[in-house]
BALUM-348595 format. One line per 3 residues: number of its first residue (from 1); their letters; for each residue x, y, z of C-alpha. Coordinates in pm, 1 decimal. Each point is the difference from the previous one (the first is absolute). Layout:
% BALUM-348595
NUM> a> X/Y/Z | ... $
//
This chain:
% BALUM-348595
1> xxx> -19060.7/11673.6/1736.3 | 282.5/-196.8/-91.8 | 49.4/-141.9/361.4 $
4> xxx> -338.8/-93.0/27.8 | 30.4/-171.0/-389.7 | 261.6/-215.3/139.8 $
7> xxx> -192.1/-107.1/303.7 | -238.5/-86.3/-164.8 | 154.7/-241.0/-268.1 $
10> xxx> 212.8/-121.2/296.9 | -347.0/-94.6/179.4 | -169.6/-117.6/-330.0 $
13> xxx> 251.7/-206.5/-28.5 | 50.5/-156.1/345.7 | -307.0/-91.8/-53.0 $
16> xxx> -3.3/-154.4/-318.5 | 282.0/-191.7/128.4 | -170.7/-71.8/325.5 $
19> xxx> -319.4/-157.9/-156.1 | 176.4/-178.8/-234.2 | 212.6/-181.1/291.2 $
22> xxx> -345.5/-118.3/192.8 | -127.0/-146.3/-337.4 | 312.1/-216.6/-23.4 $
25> xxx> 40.6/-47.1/365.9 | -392.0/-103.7/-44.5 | 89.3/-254.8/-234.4 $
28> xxx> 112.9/-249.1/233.8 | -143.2/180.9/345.7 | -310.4/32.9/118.0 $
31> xxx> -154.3/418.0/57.0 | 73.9/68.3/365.8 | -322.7/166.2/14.1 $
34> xxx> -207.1/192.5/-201.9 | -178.0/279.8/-17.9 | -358.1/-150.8/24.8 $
37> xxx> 113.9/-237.1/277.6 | 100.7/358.2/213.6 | -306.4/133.9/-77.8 $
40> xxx> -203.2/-363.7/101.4 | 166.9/83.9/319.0 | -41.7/306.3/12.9 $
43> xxx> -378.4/-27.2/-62.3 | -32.3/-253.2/322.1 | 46.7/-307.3/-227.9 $
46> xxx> 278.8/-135.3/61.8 | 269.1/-202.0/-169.8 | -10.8/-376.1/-62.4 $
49> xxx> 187.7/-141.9/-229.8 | 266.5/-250.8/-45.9 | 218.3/-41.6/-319.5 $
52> xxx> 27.4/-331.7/-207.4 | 190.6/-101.9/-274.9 | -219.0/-95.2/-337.2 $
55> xxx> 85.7/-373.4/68.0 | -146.2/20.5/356.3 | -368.4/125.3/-197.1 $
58> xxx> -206.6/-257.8/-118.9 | -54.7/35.9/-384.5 | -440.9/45.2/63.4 $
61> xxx> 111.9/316.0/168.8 | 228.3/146.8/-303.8 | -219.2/-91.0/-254.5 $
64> xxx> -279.8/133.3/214.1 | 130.2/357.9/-53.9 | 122.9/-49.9/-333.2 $
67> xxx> -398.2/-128.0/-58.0 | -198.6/287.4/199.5 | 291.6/290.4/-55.3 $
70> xxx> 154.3/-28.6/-322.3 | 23.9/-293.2/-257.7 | 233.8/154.9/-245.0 $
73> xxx> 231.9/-1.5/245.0 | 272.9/-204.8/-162.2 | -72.2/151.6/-298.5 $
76> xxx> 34.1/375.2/3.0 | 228.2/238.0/46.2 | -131.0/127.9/350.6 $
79> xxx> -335.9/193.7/-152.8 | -289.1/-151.8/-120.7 | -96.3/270.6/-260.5 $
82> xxx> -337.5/-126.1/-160.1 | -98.7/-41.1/396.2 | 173.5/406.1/65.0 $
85> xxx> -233.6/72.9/-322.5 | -284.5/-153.6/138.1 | -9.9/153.6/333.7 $
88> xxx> 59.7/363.9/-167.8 | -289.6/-54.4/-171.5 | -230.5/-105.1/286.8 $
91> xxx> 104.8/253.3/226.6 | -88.7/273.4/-207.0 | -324.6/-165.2/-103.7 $
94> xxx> -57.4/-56.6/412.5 | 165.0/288.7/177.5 | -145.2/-32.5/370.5 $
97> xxx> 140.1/-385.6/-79.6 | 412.4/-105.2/-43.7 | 156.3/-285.8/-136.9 $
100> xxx> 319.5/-116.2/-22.6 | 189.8/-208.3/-192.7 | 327.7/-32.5/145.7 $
103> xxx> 204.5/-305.4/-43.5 | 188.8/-184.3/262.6 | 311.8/188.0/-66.2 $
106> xxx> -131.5/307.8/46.2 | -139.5/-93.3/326.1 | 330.0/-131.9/77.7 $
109> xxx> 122.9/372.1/-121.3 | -206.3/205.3/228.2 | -16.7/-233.3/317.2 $
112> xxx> 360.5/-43.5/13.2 | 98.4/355.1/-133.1 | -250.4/225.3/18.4 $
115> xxx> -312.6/63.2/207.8 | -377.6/-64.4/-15.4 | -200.2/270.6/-239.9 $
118> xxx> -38.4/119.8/-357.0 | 154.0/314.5/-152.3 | 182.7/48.2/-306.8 $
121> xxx> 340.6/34.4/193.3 | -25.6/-311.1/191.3 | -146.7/-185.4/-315.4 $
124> xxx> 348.2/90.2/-214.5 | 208.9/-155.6/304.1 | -193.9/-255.3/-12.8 $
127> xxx> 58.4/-33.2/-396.9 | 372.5/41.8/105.2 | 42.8/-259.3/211.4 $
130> xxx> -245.0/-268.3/-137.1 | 249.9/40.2/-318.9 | 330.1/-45.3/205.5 $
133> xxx> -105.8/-301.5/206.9 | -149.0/-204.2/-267.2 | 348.1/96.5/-163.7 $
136> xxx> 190.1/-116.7/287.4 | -190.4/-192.8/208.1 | -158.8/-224.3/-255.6 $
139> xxx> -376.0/-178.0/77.1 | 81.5/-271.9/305.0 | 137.8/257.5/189.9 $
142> xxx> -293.0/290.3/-62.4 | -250.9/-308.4/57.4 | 200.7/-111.0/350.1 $
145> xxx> 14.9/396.2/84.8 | -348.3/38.1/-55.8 | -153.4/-327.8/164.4 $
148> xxx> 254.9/122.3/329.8 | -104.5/425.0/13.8 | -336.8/-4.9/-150.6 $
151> xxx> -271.6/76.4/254.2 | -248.0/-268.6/62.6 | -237.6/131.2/296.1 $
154> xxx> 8.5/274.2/226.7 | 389.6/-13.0/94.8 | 50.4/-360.1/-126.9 $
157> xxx> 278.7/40.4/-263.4 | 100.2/-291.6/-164.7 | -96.4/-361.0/-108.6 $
160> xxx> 189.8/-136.7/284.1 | -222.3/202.6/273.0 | -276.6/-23.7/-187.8 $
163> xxx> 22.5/-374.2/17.6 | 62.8/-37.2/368.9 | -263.7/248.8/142.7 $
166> xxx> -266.1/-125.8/-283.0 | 18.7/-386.5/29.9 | 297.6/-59.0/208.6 $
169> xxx> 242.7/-183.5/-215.2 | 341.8/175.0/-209.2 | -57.2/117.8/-333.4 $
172> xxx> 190.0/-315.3/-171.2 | -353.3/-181.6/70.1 | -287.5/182.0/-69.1 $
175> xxx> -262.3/-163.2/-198.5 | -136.4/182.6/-366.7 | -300.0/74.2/193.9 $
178> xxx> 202.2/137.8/305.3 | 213.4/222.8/-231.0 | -258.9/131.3/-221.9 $
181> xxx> -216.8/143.3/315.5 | 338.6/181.2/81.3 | 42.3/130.6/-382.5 $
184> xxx> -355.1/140.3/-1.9 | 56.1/196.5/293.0 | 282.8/206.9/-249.7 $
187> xxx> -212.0/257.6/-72.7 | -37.0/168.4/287.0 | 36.9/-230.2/283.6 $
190> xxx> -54.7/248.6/255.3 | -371.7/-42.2/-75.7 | 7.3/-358.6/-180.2 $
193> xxx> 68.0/-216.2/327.0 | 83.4/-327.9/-46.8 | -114.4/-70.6/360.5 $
196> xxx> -313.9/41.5/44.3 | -28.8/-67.8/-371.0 | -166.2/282.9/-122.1 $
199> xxx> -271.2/-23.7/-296.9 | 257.1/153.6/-263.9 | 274.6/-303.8/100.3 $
202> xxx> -299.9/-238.6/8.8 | -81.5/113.5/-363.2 | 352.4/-9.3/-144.6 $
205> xxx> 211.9/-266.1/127.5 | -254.6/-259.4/-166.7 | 102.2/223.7/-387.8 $
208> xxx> 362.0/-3.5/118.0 | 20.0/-370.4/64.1 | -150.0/-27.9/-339.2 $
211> xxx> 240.4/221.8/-150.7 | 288.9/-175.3/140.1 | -104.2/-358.6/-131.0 $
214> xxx> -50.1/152.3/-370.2 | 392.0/153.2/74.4 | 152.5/-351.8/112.6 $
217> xxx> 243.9/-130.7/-176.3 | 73.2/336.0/-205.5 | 352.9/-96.9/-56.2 $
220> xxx> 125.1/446.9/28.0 | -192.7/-35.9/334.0 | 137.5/-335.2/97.7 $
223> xxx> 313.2/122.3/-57.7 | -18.0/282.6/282.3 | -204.3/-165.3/241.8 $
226> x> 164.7/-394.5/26.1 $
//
């Protein structure tokens, strides 16, 4: 018993140290790969992507997110918890129906972290590590993480390749209308195609667009995005 105690605090804590290493190292370099870009390839998908800094993004396409996925962003902590209260609330009043309220650090969390799926285990990693990179990270670099490994059509991860195979042109220069088709794909862009537009993109980008010109010129969003 005492030989398998010590193996496993010696493997606890390998990994401890392990994870903690990658969320530094991640600071400063981009995720090799992740585990929903395996399984996009896995799943016949493929993988196209192609990683920009935050300076090479045009600022329609960050406040696009920050518009569509999470306007407290500069703001909180990493959780939105009226928006977590919310969402408890409707899915117990609509079980056959989910939804989420996950900001874009916690997306950030799972898709560079974790995997794909609910569960009260992966949901406390994902509490974990939403905490530690919005300690150590800070909000440019969760934003420029997130606008580089979030998936934006059926193996299309990125703003950069979501910019090239959707209108042909780098990220740097897509227009507000141009970025918020992209950010109301978010969802579930597996099923929200940008091209052919489906009816859901159709409906939202116009609301998005409109949310982004009421956001303009927020000077704690200004300050992340210019």
């Amino acid at each position: 018993m005492k030989k398998a105690w010590r193996f496993l605090t010696r493997l606890f804590l390998f990994l401890f140290l392990f994870q903690f290493a990658y969320i530094l190292i991640c600071k400063w370099v981009n995720p090799p790969i992740t585990i929903t870009q395996i399984v996009s390839v896995l799943e016949g998908n493929g993988l196209k992507r192609d990683y920009v800094s935050l300076n090479e993004m045009s600022p329609n396409i960050k406040l696009a997110v920050i518009a569509s996925e999470d306007q407290l962003f500069p703001v909180h902590d990493g959780f939105d918890v009226k928006a977590i209260k919310k969402a408890i609330n409707y899915n117990k009043k609509h079980p056959t129906k989910t939804r989420g309220a996950s900001t874009i650090s916690q997306q950030v969390a799972k898709n560079v972290f974790l995997w794909q799926g609910g569960g009260y285990f992966r949901k406390g990693l994902e509490v974990y590590f939403t905490f530690m990179i919005e300690k150590i990270w800070g909000k440019k670099r969760i934003l420029e993480t997130y606008l580089n490994i979030a998936e934006m059509g059926k193996g299309i991860f990125g703003a950069q390749a979501a910019a090239k195979i959707y209108f042909n042109k780098d990220a740097k220069n897509l227009t507000q209308a141009q970025a918020a088709m992209i950010a109301a794909c978010l969802p579930n862009p597996k099923v929200f195609t940008v091209k052919p537009m489906c009816n859901y993109v159709a409906r939202r980008y116009g609301n998005i667009m409109q949310q982004m010109n009421h956001l303009d010129g927020d000077e704690e969003i200004a300050a992340i995005i210019k």
